[in-house]
C-alpha positions in Angstrom: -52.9 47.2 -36.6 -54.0 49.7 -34.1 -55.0 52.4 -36.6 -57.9 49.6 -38.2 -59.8 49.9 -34.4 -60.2 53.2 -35.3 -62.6 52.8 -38.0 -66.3 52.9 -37.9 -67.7 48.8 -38.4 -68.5 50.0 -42.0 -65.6 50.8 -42.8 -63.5 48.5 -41.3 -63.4 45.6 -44.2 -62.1 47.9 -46.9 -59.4 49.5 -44.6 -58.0 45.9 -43.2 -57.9 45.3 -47.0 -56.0 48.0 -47.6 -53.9 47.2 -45.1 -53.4 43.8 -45.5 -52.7 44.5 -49.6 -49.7 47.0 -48.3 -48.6 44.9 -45.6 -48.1 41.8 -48.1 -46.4 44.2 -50.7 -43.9 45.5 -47.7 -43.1 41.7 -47.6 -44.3 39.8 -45.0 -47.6 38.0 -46.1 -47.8 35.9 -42.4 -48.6 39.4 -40.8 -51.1 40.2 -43.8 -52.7 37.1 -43.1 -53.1 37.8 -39.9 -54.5 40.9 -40.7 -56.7 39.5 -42.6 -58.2 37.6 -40.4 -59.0 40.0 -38.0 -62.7 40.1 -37.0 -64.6 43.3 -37.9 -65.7 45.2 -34.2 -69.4 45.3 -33.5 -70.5 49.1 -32.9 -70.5 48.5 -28.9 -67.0 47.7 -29.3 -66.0 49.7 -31.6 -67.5 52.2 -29.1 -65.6 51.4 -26.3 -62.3 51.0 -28.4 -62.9 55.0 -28.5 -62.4 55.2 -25.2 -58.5 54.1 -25.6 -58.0 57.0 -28.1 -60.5 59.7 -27.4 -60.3 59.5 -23.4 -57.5 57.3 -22.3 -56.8 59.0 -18.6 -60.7 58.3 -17.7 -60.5 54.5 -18.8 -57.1 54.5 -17.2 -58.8 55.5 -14.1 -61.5 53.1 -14.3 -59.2 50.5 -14.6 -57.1 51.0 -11.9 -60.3 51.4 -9.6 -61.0 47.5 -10.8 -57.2 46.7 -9.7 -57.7 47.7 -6.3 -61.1 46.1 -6.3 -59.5 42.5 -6.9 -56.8 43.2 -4.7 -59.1 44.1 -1.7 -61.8 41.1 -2.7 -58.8 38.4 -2.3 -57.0 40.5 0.9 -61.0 40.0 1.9 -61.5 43.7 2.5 -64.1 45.9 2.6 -65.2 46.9 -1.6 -68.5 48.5 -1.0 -66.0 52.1 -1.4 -64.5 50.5 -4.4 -67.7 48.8 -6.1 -69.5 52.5 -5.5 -66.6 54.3 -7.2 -66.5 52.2 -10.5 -70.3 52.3 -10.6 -69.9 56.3 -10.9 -66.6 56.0 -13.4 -68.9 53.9 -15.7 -71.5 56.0 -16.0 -69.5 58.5 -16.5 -67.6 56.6 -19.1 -70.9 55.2 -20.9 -72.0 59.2 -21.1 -68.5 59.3 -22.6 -68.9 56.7 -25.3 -72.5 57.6 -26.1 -70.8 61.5 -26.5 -68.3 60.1 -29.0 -70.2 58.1 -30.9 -72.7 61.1 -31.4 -69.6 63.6 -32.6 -68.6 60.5 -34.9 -72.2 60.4 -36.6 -73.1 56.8 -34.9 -74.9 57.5 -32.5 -75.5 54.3 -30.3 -78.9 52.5 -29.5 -79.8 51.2 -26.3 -78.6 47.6 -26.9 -75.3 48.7 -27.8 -75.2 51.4 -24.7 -75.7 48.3 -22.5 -73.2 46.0 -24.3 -70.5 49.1 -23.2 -71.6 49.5 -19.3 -71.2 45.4 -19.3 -68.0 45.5 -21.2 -66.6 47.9 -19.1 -67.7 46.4 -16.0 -65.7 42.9 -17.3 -62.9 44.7 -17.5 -63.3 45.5 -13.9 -63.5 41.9 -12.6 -61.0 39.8 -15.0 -57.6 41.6 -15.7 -57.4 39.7 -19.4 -60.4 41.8 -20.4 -59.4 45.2 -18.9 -55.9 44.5 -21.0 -57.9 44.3 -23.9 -60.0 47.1 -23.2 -56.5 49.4 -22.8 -55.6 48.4 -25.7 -58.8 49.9 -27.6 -58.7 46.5 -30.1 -62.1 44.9 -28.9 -63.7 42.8 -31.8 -66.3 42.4 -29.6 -68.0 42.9 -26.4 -67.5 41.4 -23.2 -69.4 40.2 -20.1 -68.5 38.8 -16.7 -71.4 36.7 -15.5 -69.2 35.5 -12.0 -69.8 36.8 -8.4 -66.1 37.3 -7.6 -63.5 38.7 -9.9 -61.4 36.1 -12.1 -58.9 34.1 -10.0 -59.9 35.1 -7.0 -62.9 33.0 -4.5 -65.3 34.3 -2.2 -64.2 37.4 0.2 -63.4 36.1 4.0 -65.8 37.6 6.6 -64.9 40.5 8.7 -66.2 39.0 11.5 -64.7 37.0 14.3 -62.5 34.3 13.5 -64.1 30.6 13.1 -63.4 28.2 15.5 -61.8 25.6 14.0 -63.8 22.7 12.4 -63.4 19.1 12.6 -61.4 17.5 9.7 -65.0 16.0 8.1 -67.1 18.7 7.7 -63.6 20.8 6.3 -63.7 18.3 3.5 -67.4 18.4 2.9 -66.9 22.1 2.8 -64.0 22.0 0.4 -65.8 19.8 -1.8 -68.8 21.5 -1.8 -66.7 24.7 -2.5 -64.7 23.0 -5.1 -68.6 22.0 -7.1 -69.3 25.6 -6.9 -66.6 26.6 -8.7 -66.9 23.7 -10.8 -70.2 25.5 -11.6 -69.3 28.7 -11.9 -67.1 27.3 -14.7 -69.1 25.8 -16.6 -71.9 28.6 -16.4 -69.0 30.8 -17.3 -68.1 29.0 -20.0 -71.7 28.6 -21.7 -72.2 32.3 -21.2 -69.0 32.8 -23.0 -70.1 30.5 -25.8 -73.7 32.3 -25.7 -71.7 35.6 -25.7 -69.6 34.8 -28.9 -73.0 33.1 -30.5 -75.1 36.2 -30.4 -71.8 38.5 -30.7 -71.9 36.3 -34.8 -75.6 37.3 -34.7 -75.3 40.7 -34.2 -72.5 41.1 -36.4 -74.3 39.3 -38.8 -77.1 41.8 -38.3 -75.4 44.6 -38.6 -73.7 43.4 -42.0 -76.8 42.9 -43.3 -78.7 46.1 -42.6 -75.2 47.7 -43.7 -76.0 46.1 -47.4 -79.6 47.0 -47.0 -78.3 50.8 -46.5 -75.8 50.0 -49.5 -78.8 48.6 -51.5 -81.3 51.5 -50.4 -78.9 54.2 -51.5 -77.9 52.4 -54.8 -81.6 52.3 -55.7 -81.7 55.8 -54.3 -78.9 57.1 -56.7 -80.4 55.0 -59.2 -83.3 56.8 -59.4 -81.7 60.2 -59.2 -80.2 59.5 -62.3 -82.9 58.5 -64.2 -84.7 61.4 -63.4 -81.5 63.5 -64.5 -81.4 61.4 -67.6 -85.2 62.3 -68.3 -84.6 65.8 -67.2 -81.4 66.2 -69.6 -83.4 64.4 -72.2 -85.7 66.7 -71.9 -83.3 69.8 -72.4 -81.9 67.9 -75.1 -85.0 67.6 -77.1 -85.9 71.2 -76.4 -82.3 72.2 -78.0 -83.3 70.1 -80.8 -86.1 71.6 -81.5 -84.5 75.4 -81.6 -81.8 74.0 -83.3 -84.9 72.6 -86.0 -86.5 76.3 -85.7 -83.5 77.9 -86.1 -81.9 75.9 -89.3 -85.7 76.5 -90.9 -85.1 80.6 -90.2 -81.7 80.5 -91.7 -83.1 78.9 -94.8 -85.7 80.8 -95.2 -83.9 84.1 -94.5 -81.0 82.9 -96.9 -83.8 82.4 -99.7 -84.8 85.7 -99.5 -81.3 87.1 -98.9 -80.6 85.6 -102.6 -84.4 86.9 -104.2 -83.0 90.2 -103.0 -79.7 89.9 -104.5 -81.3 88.9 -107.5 -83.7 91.8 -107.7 -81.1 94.5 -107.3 -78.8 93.2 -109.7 -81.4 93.1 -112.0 -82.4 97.0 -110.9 -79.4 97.7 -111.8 -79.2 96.1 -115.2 -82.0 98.2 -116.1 -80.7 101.3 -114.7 -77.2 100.7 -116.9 -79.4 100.4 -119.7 -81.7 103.2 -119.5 -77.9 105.5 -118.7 -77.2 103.6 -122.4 -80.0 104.9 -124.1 -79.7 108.1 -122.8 -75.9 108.5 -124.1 
């Protein structure tokens, strides 16, 4: 199923089709069905799924700068280093992208540029993202709307150690830490649900201006055949009318080819006779 990621959005119906149709033909229709259901990428996705193919040791090391970024943020470590680093490999990436989608004739607007910095930026904080980002099989793109990486809470202080605190206020903070994530949650999931919402939308979008292109350039071709069936009409009539002129000059010209074989068989009628007389 690999190969279908590979395809441009517009092309991506007909060729898990294809696929699907061949896959059920091998024999096993529960994989074809699973094919079949198999969301078409949106073009930031689809953008970034190049990344796997086209330039697989740059998101490799992009990747591995977001590993040691979650390790030191729950060893509670310095990641300024770390957080400047995969700044610098996602621009570089993004320049990337942008560069293959250009060479591939999709050339990618700013909406969809910034859907790839935030999907590769995910992949950076939750591990379940950057594993589907490796895998270059994004349907759509992702977003990471939390402060600390997935699984992992706030970084300890490199300061002094705390004195300890008495047993109350440790539960007010625990509780008070246990709402926040509570919140974080449930803001996390609402952004997710906002996320796949507009991810419909735009995919919806795009389908329809994709139609609207088919549409344009049927009426397009449309046209250009009607004025080459006016144009050939055109020839056709002026063959016609040759043909008209030129069945009128044989006509005529085999009329007088006949007068003239008339007239010199009757020349030489008279000349036989007048030879007659004369013998």
């Amino acid at each position: 199923m690999n190969e279908l990621y590979g395809h441009a959005p517009e092309d991506f119906v007909l060729a898990r089709a294809n696929l699907a149709a061949r896959v059920k033909k091998g024999g096993d229709p529960a994989l074809a069905k699973q094919i079949g259901a198999l969301r078409r990428p949106t073009v930031s996705a689809w953008a970034v799924n190049q990344l796997a193919r086209s330039a697989p040791d740059e998101l490799d090391g992009l990747l591995e700068v977001g590993t040691e970024l979650r390790a030191a943020w729950a060893a509670g470590e310095h990641v300024a280093e770390l957080d400047q680093r995969r700044g610098e490999l996602i621009t570089r990436l993004v320049r990337t992208v942008e560069r293959l989608a250009t060479e591939a004739e999709r050339p990618l607007r700013e909406p969809a540029v910034r859907e790839v910095q935030e999907t590769l930026h995910a992949a950076t904080m939750d591990p379940e993202v950057a594993d589907e980002v490796a895998e270059g099989r994004l349907a759509q793109p992702r977003a990471y709307a939390g402060f600390a990486p997935v699984g992992e809470g706030a970084p300890r202080a490199q300061t002094t150690p705390r004195r300890p605190t008495p047993k109350k206020r440790a539960d007010k903070q625990q509780s008070e830490e246990e709402k926040r994530r509570e919140e974080e949650e449930r803001r996390r999931r609402l952004t997710e649900q906002a996320e796949a919402a507009a991810a419909e939308a735009r995919e919806a979008e795009e389908a329809l201006a994709e139609w609207q292109a088919e549409v344009d350039a049927a009426e397009q071709a449309c046209t250009e055949i009607a004025e080459e069936e006016s144009r050939l009409r055109r020839e056709l009539n002026a063959v016609l009318d040759r043909q008209d002129a030129l069945l009128k000059r044989f006509r005529m010209s085999e009329r007088e080819r006949n007068r003239a074989t008339r007239r010199a068989e009757e020349t030489r009628r008279r000349a036989d006779e007048a030879r007659n007389k004369l013998s």
